[in-house]
N, C-alpha and C positions, 0 to 999 in steps of 0.2 A: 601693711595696710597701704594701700593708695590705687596704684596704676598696677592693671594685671592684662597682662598681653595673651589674649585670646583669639584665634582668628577660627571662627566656628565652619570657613565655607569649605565644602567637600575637598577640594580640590590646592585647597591650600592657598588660592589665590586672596592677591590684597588690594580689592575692587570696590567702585566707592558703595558699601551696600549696607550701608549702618541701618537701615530700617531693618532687615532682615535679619542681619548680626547681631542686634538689640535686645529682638524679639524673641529670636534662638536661644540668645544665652540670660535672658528673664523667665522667660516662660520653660526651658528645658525640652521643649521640641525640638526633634531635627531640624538641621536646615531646608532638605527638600520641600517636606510638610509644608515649613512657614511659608517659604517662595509660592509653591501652590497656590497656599489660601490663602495670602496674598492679592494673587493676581485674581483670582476667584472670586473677591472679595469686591472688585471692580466693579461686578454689574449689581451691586449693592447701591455701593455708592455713585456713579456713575463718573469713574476719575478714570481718565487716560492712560493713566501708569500707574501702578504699585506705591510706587512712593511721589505720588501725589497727597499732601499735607491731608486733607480732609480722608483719605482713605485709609491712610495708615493711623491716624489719631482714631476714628471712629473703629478699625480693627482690634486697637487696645486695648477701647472701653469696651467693645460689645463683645470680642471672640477671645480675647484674653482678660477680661475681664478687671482691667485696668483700672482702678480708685484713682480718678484725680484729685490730685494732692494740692491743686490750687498754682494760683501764680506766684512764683516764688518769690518775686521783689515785693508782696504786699505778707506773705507769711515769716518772712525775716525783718520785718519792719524798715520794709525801704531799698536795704540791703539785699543786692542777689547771692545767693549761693554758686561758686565754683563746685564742677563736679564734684570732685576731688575733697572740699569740703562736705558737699553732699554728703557722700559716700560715706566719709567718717560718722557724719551724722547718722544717718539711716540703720534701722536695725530688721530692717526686711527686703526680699527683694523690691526694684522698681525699675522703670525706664524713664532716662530724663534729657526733656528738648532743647540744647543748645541752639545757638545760630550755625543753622545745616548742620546741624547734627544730631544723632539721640544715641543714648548710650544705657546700656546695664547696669546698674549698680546690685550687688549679691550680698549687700543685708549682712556683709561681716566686715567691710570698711574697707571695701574694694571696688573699681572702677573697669571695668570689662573691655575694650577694644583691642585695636591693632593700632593704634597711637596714642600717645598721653594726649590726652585730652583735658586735663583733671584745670586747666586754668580757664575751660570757659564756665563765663554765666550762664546759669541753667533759668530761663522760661518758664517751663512748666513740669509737671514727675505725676507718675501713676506706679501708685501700688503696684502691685503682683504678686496676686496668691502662688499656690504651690501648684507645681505638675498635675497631681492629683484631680485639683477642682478645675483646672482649667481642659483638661482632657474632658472630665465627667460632662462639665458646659458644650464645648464644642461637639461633642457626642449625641449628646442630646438635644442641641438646638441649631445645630449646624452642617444636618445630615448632609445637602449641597457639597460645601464647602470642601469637608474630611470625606468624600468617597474616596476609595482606593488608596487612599494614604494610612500608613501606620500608625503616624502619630508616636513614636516611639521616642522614650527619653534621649534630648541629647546627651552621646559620650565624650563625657572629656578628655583629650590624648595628649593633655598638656601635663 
């Protein structure tokens, strides 16, 4: 349990793309797809880049359909949560906002990147249903979005 070395991008590269990487390994989409609707997701919110705060927060909640879990200095009584502690805690998936960072947590007491991260304070966490429901949503309500893309579970080669 703790820190689990993941690097989801095709290409094996270790570039700074934790929205993507996040998103990929919570939600179990490919990386293509995510980068996509991502960028896609732009003239939605009307944000410059991909991982402009308000694009990627509002992609969570609305196309992954991401449960905010709250601010976590006021759900721990004060106290912030370390990923790392997250993690242990949590018993489903989530994604959770450090300072410049967001991270995966896999709901079996593990912390998903390509660097320990597990000692920052975590901001804010959003649920994450299953592959399943989060396909059936974008499918259904995101025809834009998912053209031409598969949508297809990420594989793990780890």
């Amino acid at each position: 349990m703790g820190f689990v070395f993941m690097n989801p991008h095709p290409q094996g590269k270790r570039v700074g793309d934790c929205v993507k990487r996040a998103c990929v390994l919570a939600s179990e989409i490919n990386y293509h797809d995510i980068a996509i609707m991502l960028n896609r997701f732009r003239k939605e919110t009307g944000a410059k880049r991909f991982n402009s705060d308000w694009n990627w927060r509002y992609f969570i909640e609305q196309v992954l359909l991401g449960c905010d879990l709250g601010n976590m200095q006021y759900i721990n009584q004060g106290h912030r949560f370390t990923i790392e502690e997250f993690a242990r805690y949590r018993k489903s998936k989530a994604i959770v906002q450090a300072s410049k960072h967001i991270v995966a947590i896999n709901g079996k007491g593990d912390y998903l990147d390509t660097w320990d991260s597990g000692y920052k304070s975590i901001y804010k966490a959003w649920g994450i249903p299953s592959y399943e429901i989060i396909v059936a949503h974008i499918k259904s309500n995101y025809k834009k979005l998912c053209k031409g893309l598969s949508l297809a579970k990420y594989e793990r080669t780890i």
